[in-house]
C-alpha positions in Angstrom: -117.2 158.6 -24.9 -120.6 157.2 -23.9 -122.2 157.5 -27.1 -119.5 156.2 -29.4 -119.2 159.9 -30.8 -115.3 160.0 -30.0 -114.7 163.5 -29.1 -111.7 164.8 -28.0 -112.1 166.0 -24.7 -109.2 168.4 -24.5 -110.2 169.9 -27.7 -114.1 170.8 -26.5 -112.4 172.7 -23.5 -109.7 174.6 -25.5 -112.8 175.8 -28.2 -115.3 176.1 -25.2 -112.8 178.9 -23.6 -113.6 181.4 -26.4 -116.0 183.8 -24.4 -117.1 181.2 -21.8 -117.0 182.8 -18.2 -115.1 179.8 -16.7 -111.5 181.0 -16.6 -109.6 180.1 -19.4 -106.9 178.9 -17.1 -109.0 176.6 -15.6 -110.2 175.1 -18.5 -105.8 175.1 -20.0 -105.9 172.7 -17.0 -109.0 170.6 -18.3 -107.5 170.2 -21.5 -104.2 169.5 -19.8 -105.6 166.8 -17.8 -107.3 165.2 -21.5 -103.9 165.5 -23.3 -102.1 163.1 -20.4 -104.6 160.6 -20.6 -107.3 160.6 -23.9 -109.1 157.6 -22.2 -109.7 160.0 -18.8 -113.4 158.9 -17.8 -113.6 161.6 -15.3 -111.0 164.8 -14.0 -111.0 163.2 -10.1 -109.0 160.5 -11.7 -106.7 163.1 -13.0 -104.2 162.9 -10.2 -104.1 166.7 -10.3 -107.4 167.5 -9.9 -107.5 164.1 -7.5 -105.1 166.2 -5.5 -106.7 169.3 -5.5 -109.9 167.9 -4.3 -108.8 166.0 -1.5 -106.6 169.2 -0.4 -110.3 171.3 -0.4 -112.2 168.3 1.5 -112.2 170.4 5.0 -113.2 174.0 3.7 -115.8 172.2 1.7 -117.1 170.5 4.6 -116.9 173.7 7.0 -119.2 175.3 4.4 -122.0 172.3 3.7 -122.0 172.1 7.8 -122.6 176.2 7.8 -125.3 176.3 5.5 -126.8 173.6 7.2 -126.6 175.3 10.3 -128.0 178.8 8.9 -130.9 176.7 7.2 -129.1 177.1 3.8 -130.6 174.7 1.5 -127.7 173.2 -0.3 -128.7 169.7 -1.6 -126.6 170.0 -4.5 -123.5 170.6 -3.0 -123.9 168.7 -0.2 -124.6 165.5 -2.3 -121.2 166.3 -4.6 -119.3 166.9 -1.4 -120.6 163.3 0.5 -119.7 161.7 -3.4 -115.9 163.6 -3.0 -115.7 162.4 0.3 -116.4 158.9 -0.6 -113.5 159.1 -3.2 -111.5 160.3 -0.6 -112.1 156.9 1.5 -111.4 155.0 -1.3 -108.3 156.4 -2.2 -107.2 156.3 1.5 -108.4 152.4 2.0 -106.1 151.6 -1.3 -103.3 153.4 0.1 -103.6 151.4 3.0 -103.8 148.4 0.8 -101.0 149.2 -1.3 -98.5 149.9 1.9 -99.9 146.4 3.6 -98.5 144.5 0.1 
């Protein structure tokens, strides 16, 4: 990690589960994602949760463009969804790339 400290990723989200209010399912799938790769950097390189993400892009845009609408202050979300959407183009355009070869 960042700091040197080596932590095992997988293993902070199979002790975090015990009581946490983030479903212990979800987090299985955190560790999951840590176990296949130790050197994962971030979970939307996890083709999983890569997948998952890019599956959601619509609804997630349908409901930044709603609050906006409504006046719904949502800078947070909004910002993560434009990041998520700029993953998206970069997986596309190396896609692209990769079919051009």
């Amino acid at each position: 990690m960042e700091k040197g400290w080596n932590l095992d990723s997988g293993e902070l989200a199979r002790i975090w589960k015990g009581g946490c209010i983030i479903r212990a399912v979800f987090l299985d799938r955190i560790k999951q994602a840590y176990q296949r790769n130790q050197g994962l950097a971030n979970l939307l390189v996890d083709p999983e949760f890569a997948w998952e993400m890019v599956q959601r892009q619509a609804a997630w845009r349908r409901v930044v463009g709603l609050a906006i609408q409504k006046g719904i202050s949502v800078p947070r979300m909004s910002a993560s969804q434009s990041l998520m959407q700029g993953f998206t183009i970069e997986i596309s355009l190396i896609g692209i790339s990769a079919q051009e070869v």
